[in-house]
N, C-alpha and C positions, 0 to 999 in steps of 0.2 A: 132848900137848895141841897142837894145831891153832895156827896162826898167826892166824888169827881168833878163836880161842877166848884167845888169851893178849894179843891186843889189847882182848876185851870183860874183861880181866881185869884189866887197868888203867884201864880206864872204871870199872869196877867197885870198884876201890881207892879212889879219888877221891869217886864219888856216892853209893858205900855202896848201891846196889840190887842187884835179881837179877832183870831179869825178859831179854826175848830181848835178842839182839844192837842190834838198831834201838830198843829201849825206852831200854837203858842208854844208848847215844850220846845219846839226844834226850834223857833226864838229863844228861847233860853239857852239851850244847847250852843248855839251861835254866838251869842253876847260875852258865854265861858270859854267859848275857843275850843268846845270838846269837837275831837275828830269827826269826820266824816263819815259816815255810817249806814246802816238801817237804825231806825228808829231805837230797836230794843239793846243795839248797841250799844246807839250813845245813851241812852238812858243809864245804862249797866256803867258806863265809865262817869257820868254824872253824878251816880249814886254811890260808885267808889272813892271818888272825892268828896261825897260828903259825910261818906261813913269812916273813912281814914284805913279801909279794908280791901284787899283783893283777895282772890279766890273762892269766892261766895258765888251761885247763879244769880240771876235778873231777880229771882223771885224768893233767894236769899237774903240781897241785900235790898229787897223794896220792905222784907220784915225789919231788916235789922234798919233801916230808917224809919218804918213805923213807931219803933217800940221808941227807937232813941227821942222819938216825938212826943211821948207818953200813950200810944193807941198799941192794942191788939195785933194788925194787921193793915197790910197797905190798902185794902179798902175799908178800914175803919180811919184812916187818914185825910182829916180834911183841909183846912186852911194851915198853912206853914208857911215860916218866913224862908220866901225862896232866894233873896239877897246873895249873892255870890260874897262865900269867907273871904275874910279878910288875910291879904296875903302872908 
């Protein structure tokens, strides 16, 4: 399994869908109530909630959620509990 394929795999645990890559994210996106968007929007406002940080770019904060995972890089990222925190 792919490092993408085992990230849409925990998207997938969580929303309970199946359809591509970008369908499951924007279920997740949906279930969190993050805004309305393009894709790499809401991903960038998903990722600032989960890193507790703003003013990083998309490809700022998909590092600093890597590493807070223990990995290198957001394609060395694969399975994470994607669970929405606790409020």
């Amino acid at each position: 399994m792919s490092n993408q394929s085992a990230r849409q795999a925990s998207i997938r645990t969580v929303t309970g869908t199946a359809g591509t890559y970008n369908e499951d994210w924007l279920a997740l996106f949906d279930s969190e109530s993050i805004a309305a968007g393009t894709f790499n929007e809401r991903l960038l406002l998903w990722l600032e909630g989960r890193n507790g940080t703003t003013g990083l770019t998309l490809d700022g904060q998909k590092a600093a959620f890597a590493i807070a995972e223990g990995v290198d890089s957001w394609n060395d990222l694969g399975t994470f509990d994607a669970s929405p925190p606790p409020p």
